[in-house]
PAFI-175765 format. One record per residue (C-alpha): chain; x, y, z. Coordinates in Angstrom, 3 decimals, always signed. Example, Ala and Ser with C-alpha at 12.3 -4.5 7.8 and 13.67 -1.06 7.14 Angstrom:
c_xx_yy_zz
A_+12.300_-4.500_+7.800
A_+13.670_-1.060_+7.140
This chain:
c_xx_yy_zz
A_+3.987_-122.004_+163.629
A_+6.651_-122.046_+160.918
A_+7.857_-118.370_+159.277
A_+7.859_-118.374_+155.742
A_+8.455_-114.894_+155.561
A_+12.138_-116.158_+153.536
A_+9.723_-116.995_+150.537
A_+9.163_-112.830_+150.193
A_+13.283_-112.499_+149.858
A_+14.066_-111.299_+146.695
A_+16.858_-113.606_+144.759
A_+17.959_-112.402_+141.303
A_+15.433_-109.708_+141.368
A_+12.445_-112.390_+142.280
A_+10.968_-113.194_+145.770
A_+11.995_-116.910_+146.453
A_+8.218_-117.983_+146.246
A_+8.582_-117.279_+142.223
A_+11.966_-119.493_+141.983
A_+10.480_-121.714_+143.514
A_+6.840_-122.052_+142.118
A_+9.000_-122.614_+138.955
A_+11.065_-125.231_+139.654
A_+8.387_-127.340_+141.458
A_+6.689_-126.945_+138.247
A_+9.998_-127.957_+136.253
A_+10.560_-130.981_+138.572
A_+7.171_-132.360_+138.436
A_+7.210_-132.094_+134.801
A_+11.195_-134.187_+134.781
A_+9.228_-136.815_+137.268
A_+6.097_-137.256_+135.580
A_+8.093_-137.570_+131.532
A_+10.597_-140.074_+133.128
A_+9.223_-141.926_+136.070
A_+5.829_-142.378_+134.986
A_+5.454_-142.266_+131.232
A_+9.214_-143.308_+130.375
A_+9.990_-146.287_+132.970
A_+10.342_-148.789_+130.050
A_+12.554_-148.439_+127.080
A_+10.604_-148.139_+123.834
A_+10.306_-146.749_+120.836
A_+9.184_-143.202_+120.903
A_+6.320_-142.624_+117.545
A_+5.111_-139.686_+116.377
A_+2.022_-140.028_+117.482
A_+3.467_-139.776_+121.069
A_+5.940_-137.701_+120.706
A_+3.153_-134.952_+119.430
A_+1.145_-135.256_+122.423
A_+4.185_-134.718_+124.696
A_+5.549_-132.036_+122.767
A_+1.740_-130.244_+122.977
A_+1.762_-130.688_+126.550
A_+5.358_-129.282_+127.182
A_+4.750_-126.139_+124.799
A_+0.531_-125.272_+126.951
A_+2.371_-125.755_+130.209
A_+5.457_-123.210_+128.997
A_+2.410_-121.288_+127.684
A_+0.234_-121.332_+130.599
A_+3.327_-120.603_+132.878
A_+3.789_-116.969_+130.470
A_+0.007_-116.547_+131.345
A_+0.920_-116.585_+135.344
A_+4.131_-114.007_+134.232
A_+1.403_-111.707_+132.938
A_-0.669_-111.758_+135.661
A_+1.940_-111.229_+138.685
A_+4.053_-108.990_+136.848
A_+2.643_-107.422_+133.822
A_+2.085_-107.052_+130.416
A_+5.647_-106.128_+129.717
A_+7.229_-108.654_+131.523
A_+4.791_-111.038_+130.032
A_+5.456_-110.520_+126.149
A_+9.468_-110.491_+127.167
A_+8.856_-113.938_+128.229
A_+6.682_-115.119_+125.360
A_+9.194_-113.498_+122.893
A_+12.479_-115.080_+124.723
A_+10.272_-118.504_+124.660
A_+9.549_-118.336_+121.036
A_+13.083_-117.476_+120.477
A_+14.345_-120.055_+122.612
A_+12.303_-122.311_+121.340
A_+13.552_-122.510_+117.684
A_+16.725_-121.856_+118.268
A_+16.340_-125.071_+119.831
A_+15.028_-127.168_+116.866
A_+18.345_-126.006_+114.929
A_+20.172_-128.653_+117.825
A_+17.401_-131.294_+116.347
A_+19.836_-131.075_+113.500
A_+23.002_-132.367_+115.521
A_+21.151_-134.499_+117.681
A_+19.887_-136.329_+114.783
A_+23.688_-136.622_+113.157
A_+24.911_-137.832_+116.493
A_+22.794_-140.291_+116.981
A_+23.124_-141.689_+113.280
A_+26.670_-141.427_+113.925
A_+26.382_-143.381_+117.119
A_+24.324_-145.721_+115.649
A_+22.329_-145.376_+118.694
A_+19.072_-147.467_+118.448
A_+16.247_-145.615_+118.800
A_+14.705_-147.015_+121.884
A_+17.323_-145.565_+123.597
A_+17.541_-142.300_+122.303
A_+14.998_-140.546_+124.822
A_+17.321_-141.910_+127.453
A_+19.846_-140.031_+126.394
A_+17.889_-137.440_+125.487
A_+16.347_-136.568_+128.646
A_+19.871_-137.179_+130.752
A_+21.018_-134.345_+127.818
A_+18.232_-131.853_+128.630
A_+18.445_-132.107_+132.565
A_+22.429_-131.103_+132.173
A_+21.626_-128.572_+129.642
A_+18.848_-127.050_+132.387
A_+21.879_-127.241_+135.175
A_+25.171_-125.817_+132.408
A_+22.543_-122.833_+130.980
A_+21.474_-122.078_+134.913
A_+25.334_-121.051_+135.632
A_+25.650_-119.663_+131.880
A_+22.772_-117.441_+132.749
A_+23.846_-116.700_+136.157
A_+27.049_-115.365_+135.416
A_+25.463_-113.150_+132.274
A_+23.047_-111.594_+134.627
A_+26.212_-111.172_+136.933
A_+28.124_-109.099_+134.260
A_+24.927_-107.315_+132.917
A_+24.110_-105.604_+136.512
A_+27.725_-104.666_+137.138
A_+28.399_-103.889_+132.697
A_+24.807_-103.006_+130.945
A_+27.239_-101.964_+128.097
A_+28.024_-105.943_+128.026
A_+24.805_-106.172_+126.085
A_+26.061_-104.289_+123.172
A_+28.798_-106.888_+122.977
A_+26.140_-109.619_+123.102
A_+23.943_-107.801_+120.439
A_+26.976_-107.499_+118.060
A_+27.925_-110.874_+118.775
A_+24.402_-111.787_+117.844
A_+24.559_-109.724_+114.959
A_+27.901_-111.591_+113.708
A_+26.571_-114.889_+114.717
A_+23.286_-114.253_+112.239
A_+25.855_-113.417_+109.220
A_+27.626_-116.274_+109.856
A_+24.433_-118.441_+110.095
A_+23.558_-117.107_+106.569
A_+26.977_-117.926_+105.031
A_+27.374_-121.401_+105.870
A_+24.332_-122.482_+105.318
A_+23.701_-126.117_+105.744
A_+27.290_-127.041_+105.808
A_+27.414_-131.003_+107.448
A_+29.756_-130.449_+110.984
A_+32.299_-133.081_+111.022
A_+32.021_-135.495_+113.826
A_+34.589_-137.531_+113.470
A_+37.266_-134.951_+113.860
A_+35.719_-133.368_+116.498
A_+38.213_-132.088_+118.937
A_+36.286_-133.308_+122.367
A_+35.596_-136.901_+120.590
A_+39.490_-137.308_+119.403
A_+40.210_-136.252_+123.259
A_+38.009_-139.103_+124.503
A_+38.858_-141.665_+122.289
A_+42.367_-141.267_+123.049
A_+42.159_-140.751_+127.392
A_+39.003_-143.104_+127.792
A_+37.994_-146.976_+127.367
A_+35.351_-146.589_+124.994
A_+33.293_-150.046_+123.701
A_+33.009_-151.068_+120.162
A_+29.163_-151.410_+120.963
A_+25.913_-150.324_+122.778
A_+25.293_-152.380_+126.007
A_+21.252_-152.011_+125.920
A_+20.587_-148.447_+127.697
A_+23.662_-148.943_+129.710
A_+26.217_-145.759_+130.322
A_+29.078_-147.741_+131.301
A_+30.076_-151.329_+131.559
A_+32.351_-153.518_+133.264
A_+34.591_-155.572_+130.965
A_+38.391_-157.028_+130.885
A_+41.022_-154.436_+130.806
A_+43.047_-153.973_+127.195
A_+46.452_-155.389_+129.702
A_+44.728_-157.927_+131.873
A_+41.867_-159.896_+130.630
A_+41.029_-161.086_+133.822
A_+40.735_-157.803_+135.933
A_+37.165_-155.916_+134.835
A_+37.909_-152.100_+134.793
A_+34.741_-149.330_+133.553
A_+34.924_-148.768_+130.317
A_+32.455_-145.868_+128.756
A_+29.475_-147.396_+125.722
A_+29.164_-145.332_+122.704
A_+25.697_-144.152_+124.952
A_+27.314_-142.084_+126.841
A_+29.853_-140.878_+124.229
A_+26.942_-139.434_+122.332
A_+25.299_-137.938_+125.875
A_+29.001_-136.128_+126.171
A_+28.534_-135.005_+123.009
A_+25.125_-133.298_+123.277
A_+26.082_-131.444_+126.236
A_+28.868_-130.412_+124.289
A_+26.780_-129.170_+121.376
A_+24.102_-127.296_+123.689
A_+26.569_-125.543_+125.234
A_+27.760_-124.545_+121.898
A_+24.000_-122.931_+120.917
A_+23.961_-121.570_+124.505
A_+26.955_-119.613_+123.265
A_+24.469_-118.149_+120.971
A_+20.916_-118.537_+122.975
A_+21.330_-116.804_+126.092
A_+22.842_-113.736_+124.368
A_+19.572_-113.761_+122.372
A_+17.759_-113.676_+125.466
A_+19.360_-111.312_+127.675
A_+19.161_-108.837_+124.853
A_+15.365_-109.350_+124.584
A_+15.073_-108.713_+128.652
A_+17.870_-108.411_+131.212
A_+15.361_-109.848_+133.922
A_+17.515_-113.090_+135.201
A_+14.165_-114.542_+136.249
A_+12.499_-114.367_+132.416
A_+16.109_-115.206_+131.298
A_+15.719_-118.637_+132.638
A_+12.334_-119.585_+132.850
A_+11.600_-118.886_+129.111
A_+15.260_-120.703_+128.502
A_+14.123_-123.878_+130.790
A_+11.004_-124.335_+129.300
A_+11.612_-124.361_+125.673
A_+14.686_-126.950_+126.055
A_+12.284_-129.191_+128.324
A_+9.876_-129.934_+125.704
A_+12.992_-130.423_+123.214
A_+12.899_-134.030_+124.342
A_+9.468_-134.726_+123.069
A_+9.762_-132.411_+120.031
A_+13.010_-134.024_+118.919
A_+10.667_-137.620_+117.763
A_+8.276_-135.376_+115.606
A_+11.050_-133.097_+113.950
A_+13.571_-136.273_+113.097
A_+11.062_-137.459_+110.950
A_+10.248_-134.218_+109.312
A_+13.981_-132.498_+109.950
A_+14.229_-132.576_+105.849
A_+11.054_-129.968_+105.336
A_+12.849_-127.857_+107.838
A_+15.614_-126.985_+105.132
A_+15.202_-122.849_+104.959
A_+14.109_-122.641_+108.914
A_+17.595_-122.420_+109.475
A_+18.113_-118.933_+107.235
A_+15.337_-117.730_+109.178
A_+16.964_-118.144_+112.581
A_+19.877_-116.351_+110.952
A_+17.734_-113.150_+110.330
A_+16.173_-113.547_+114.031
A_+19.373_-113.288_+115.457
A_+20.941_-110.143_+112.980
A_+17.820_-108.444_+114.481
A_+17.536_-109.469_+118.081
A_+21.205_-107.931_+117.591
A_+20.084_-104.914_+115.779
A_+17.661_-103.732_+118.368
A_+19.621_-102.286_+120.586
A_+20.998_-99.946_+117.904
A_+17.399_-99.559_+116.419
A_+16.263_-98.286_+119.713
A_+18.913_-95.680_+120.297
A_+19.356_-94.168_+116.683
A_+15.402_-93.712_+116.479
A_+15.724_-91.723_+120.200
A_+13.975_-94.606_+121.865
A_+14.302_-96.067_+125.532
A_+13.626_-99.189_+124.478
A_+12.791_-100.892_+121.209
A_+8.983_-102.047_+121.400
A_+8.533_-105.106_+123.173
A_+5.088_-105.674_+120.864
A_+7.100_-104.910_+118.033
A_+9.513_-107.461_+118.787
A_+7.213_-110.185_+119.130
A_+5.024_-109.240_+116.357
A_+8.171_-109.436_+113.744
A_+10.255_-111.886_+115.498
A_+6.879_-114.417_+114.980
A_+6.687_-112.942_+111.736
A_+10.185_-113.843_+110.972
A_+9.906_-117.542_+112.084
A_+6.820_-118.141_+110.426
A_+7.912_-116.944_+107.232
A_+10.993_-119.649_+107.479
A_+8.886_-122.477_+108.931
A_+5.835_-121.942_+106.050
A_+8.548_-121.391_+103.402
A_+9.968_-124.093_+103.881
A_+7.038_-126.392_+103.838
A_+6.045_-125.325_+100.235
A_+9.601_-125.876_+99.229
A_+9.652_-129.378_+100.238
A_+6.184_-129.642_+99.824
A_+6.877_-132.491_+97.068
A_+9.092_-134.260_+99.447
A_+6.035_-134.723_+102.218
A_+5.273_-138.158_+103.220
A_+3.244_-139.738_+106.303
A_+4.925_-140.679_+109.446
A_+3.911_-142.786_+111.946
């Protein structure tokens, strides 16, 4: 008879079983999107993209409902919170993903391709970014005071720009590939790389890198860049590695699908991003909150409750702005 008694070790402050319930779950989820409903480039609709995006967001759901039941009501609403956070802080890299594909004239056939390539790295890069927080948080808790300030300045910021355009074309990791790489003039279909004549010898084929993966590169590149400012959020909401991640994972994974019904929309989304700003200045703030008003802990209800509160007020706001500018989409 086989011993699974390793399944009861704790890893990260979980028993194994737990890690691994949730990546079976995650796996199945990356099998099922790409290998059975995604083996043929096409266009994603709206239509589609909906359904996906409603399936992604019950099964992150549903998983929250298993958190509550094996390890409470605390633990539960940390992980609904950090997935709601999570969650639109992704649709803010909608934004980019939509200027770098328009700048990469990528064709949109091709863009869940890249897309889903994109959101498997970004579940690998924010597993080690989250690793190594938890790693300084149980050795420094006083680290996250230097996240929630961080958060805090990152939510000013936010507010101050506004919805100044990032500049692609002098971006410093594009100007370092165009200059060290063979990059082609054109897509090659859904291909990542091609083999063509060299620039020196037109008879020798070397690899040269399509525009495809360029963009891929570059939406690592950005995620990491809102990681910077996501898993701060997060571990200042709950220092639990194992709610860390799973609430992280699961709101990127459905980012895929979502991405089809917000490109279409992304222009009645105009104030959302002022409302992430004020999210973030009070994730930050709670911290402070807490110990100024003689608390352990600042309310993990009243967290949710006004961090929903926050988000809806952005989202609904900014649908009667642009209310004018509403059109169907197919």
């Amino acid at each position: 008879m086989p011993s699974f008694e390793f399944l009861a070790i704790e890893f990260m402050t979980k028993p194994v079983w737990m890690w691994l319930s949730f990546l079976a779950v995650v796996i199945a989820m990356l099998v099922f999107d790409l290998g059975i409903m995604h083996r043929k480039d096409h266009e994603v609709g709206v239509r589609e993209s909906l359904i996906f995006s409603a399936i992604y967001i019950t099964i992150g759901l549903l998983f929250g409902g298993w958190i509550f039941y094996e390890l409470g009501k605390t633990k539960g609403i940390e992980y609904l919170t950090g997935f709601i956070v999570e969650k639109t802080l992704s649709i803010d890299n909608v934004f980019v993903i939509a200027m770098l594909f328009s700048f990469f004239h990528v064709p949109r056939k091709y863009q869940h391709r890249v897309l889903f390539w994109g959101i498997l790295g970004a579940v690998i890069l924010r597993g080690i970014m989250i690793a190594f927080g938890a790693a300084l948080v149980s050795r420094f808790e006083w680290i996250l005071y230097v996240f929630a300030i961080f958060l805090i300045a990152t939510g000013i910021k936010m507010l101050m720009t506004g919805d100044k355009p990032a500049d692609i074309g002098n971006n410093v990791l594009l100007r370092f590939m165009n200059k060290h790489f063979r990059i082609t003039d054109k897509h090659y279909e859904q291909k990542f790389f091609v083999k063509l004549p060299s620039r020196r010898n037109s008879k020798k084929n070397v690899t040269w890198l399509t525009p495809l993966f360029v963009c891929l590169v570059m939406i690592e590149f950005a995620d990491v860049i809102f990681a910077v400012d996501s898993v701060p959020a997060i571990f200042v909401i709950t220092a639990d590695p194992f709610i860390v991640y799973t609430s992280n994972i699961f709101a990127i994974l459905g980012l895929r699908a979502l991405y089809f019904v917000l490109a279409a929309i992304i222009k009645r989304f105009h104030y959302l991003k002022y409302s992430l700003s004020v999210v973030l200045i009070f994730i930050g703030s709670k911290s402070f909150i807490a110990h100024f008003m003689g608390m352990e802990k600042f309310p993990v209800g009243w967290s949710l409750g006004l961090t929903f509160a926050i988000l809806a007020s952005g989202i609904f706001y900014s649908l009667w702005k642009t209310r004018s500018n509403s059109g169907a989409v197919s």
